[in-house]
C-alpha positions as CSV (number, residue, x, y, z in Angstrom):
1,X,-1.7,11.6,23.1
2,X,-2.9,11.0,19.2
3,X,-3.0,7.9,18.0
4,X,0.0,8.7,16.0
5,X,2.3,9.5,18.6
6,X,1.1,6.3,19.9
7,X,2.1,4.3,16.8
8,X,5.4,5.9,16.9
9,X,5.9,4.9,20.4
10,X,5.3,1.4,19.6
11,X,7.8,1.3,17.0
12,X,10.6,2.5,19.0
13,X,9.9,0.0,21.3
14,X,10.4,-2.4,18.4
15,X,13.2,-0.8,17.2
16,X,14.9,-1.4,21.0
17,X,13.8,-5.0,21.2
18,X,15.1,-5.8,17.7
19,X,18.6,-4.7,18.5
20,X,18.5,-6.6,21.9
21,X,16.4,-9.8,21.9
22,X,18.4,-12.7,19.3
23,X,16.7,-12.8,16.2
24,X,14.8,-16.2,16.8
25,X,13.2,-14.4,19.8
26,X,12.6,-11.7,17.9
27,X,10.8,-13.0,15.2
28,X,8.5,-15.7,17.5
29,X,7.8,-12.3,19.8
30,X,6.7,-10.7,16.3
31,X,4.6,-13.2,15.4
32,X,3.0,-13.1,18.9
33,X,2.3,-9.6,18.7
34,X,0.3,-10.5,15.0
35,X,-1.8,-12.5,16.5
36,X,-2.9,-10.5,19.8
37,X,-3.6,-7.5,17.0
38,X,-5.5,-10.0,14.7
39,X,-7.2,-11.5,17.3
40,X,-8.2,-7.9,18.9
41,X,-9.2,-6.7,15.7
42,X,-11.2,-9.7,13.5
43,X,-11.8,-12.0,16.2
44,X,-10.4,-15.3,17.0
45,X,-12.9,-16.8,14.3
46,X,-12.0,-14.7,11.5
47,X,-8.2,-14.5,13.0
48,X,-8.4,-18.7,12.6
49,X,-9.9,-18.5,9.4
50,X,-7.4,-16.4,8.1
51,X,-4.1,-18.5,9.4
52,X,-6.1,-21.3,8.1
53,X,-6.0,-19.8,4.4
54,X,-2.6,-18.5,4.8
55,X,-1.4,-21.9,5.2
56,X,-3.3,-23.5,2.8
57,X,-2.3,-24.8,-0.9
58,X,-1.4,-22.2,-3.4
59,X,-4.0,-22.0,-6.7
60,X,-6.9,-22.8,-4.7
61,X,-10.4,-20.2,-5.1
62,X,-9.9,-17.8,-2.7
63,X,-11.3,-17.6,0.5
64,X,-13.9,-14.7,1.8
65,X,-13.2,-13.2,5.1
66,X,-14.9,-10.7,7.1
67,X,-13.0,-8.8,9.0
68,X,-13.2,-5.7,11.2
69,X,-13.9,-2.9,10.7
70,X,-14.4,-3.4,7.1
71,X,-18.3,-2.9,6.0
72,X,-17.9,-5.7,3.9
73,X,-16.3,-9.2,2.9
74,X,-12.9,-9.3,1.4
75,X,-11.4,-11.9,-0.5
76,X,-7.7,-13.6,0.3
77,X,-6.0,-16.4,-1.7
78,X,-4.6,-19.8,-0.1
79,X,-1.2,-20.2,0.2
80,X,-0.1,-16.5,-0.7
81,X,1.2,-13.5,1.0
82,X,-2.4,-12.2,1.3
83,X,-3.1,-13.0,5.0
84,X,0.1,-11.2,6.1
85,X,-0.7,-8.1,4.0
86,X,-3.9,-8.4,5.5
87,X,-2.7,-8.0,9.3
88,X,-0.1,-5.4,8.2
89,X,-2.3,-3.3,6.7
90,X,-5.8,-3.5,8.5
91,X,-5.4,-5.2,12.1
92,X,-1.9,-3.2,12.5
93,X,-3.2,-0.3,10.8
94,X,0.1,0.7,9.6
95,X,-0.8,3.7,7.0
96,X,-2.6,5.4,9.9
97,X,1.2,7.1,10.5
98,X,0.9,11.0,10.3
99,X,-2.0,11.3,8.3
100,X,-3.5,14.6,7.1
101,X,-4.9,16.4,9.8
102,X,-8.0,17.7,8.2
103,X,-10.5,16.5,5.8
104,X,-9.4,14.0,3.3
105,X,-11.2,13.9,0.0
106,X,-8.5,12.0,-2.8
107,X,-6.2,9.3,-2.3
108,X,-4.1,7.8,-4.9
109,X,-2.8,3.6,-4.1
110,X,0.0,2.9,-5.9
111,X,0.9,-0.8,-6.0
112,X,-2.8,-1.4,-4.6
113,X,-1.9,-5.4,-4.6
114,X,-5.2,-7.1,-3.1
115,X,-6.7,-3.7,-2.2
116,X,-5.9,-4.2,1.6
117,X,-4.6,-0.7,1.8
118,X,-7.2,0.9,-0.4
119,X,-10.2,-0.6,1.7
120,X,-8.5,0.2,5.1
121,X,-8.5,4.0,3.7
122,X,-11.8,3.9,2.1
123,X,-13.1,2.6,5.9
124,X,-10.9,5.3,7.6
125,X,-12.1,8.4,5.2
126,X,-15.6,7.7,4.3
127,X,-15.6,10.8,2.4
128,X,-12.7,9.7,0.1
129,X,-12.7,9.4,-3.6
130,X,-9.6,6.4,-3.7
131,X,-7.7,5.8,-7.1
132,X,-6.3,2.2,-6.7
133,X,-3.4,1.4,-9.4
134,X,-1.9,-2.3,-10.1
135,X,-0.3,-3.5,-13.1
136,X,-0.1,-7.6,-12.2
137,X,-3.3,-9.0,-14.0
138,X,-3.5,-11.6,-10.7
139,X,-3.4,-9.2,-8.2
140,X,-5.8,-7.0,-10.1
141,X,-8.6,-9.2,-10.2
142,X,-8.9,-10.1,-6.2
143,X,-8.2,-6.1,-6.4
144,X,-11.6,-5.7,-7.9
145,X,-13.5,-8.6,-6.0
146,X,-12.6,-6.4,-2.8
147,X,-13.1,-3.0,-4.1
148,X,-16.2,-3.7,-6.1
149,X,-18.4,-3.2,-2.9
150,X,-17.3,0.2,-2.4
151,X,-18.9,1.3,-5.8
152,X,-17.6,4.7,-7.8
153,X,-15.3,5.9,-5.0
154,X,-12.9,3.7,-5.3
155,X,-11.8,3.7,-9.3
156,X,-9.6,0.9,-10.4
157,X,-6.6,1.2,-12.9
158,X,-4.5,-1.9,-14.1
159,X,-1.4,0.0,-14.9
160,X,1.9,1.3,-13.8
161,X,2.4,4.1,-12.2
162,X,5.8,5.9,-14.0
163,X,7.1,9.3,-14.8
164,X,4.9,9.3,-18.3
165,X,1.4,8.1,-19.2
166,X,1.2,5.5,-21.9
167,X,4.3,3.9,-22.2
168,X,4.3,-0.4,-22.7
169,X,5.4,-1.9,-19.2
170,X,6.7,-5.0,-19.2
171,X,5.6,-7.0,-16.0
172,X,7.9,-9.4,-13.9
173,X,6.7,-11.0,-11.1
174,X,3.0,-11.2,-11.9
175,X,1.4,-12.3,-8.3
176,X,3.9,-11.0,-5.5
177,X,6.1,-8.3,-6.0
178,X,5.1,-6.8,-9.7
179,X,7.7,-5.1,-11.2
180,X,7.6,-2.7,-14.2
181,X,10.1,-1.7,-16.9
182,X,9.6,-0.1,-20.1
183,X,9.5,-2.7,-23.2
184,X,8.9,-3.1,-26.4
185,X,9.0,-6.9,-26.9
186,X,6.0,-8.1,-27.9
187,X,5.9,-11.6,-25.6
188,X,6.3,-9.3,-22.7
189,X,3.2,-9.2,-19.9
190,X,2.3,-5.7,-20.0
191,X,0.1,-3.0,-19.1
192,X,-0.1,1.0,-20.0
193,X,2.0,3.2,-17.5
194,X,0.3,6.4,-15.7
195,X,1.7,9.3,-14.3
196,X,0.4,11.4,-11.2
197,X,-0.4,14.6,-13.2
198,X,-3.0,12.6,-15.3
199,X,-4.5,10.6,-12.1
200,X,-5.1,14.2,-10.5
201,X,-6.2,15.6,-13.8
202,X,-8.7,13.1,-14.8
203,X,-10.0,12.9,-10.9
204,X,-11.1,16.4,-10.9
205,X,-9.6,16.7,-7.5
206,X,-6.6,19.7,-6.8
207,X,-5.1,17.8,-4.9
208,X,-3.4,14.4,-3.7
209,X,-4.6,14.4,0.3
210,X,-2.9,10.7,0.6
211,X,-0.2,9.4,-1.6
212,X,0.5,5.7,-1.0
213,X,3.5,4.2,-3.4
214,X,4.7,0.5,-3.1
215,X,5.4,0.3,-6.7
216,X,8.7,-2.3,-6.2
217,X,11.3,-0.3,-7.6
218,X,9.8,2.2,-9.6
219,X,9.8,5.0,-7.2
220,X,13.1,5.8,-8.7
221,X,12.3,6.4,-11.9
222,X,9.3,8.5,-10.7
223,X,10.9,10.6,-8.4
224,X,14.3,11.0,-10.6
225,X,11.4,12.6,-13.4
226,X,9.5,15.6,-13.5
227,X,7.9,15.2,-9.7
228,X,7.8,18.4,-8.5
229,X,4.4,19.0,-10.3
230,X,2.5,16.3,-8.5
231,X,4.6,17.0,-5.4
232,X,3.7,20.8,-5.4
233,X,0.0,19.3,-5.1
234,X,0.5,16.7,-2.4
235,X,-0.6,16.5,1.1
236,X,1.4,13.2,2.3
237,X,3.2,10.3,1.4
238,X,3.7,6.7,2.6
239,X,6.0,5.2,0.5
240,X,8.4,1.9,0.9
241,X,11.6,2.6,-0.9
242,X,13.5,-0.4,-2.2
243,X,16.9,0.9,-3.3
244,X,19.7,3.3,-2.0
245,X,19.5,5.2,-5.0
246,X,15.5,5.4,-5.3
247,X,15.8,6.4,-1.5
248,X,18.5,9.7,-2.2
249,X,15.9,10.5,-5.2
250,X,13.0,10.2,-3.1
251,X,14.3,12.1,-0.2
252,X,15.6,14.8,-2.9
253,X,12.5,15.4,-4.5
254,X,10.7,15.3,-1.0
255,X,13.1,17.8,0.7
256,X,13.0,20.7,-1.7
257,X,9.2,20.6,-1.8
258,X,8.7,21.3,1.8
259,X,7.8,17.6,3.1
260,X,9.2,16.2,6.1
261,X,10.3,12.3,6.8
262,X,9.4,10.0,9.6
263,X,10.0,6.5,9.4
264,X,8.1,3.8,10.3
265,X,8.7,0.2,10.4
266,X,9.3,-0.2,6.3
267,X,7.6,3.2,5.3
268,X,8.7,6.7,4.8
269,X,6.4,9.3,5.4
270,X,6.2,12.8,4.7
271,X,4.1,15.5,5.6
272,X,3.9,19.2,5.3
């Protein structure tokens, strides 16, 4: 059995105990299950360390971490959503759903936050060229702190990733949860938006072996445009969808180009 049919075995089990256990139960059986994973994974050290930081006072200079199996330190702010991302992402491993089957040479991280996703996949394909996109100026700059070990493969964009290349984005929700919108008011927090076609263009690459999107909303917009280029030239997708509407536009686009869905915990994925 591969380890994704393993992953998808443990999140049927979740599903079942969701819809039995009461949702106190739940949740304290959930938060049990975090810590045997971050303790299995970091350590108990670096597992205390990092429930020390997560509860700690919001503004402070983050905190450096070193956690397994990263090759090196990664950096985490007190008081934020950082730690959790951080378990979600690396001790749970929960991108390692249906990945490619062979080689993987170009990934694209849309909505790269912290870069906990984009180091995780730069550990897991050492080979990888990684394109890590994030508009919030916050989130960008622990983004480079953790990335800048990894040198020229992993390439860093503050922007937006939208149907069109440079268009204004406004920003809302600078540190957690960055949304985008087009704007033209000049007080707005903004960044230039980029489209797929120009990511793959400008890599060199043919094509998109790993497609991760959390982009808060904008997957509608992206997938209701001109996708089937980008999709034509894409291996897989893990995206979290955050509207009905974005999720009958994503599953649209995704059907007629050959991909098929699975479902995991808050993450479609497609393959083909």
């Amino acid at each position: 059995m591969n380890e994704s049919s393993i992953t998808l075995i443990g999140e049927r089990i979740r599903t079942i105990a969701r819809s039995i256990f009461p949702k106190p139960l739940y949740s304290r059986c959930s938060e049990m299950f975090d810590a045997w994973y971050g303790i299995r994974k970091f350590g108990l050290k670096e597992y205390k360390k990092l429930s020390a930081v997560s509860s700690g006072t919001a503004g402070e200079a983050p905190v450096v971490v070193n956690l397994r199996p990263l090759a090196h330190p990664f950096y985490i702010r007190p008081g934020s959503p950082d730690a959790s991302l951080v378990l979600h992402a690396i001790a749970r491993e929960a991108y390692s759903c249906r990945l490619p089957g062979l080689a993987v040479r170009f990934v694209i991280d849309a909505g790269a936050n912290i870069g906990d996703t984009t180091v995780w996949y730069a550990t897991r394909f050492p080979e990888a060229e990684i394109v890590a996109i994030e508009p919030s100026p916050n989130n960008f700059d622990i983004l480079s702190r953790n990335c800048a070990p990894y040198g020229d493969r992993i390439r860093l964009l503050r922007a937006a990733l939208w149907p069109v290349a440079e268009r204004s984005m406004a920003i809302t929700g600078a540190t957690v949860g960055a949304q985008v919108q087009e704007s033209i008011d000049a007080n707005d927090l903004t960044c230039s938006s980029i489209d797929p076609v120009t990511i793959l263009r400008d890599s060199g690459h043919e094509t998109i072996d790993i497609f991760k999107i959390d982009i808060e909303g904008a997957e509608l917009a992206l997938f209701s445009g001109d996708c089937d280029t980008w999709l034509r030239k894409t291996r897989s997708i893990a995206i979290e969808i955050h509207s009905p509407e974005a999720r009958e536009a994503v599953l649209s686009a995704t059907r007629r180009n050959g991909f098929k869905c699975t479902i995991y915990r808050d993450l479609h994925v497609f393959v083909r």
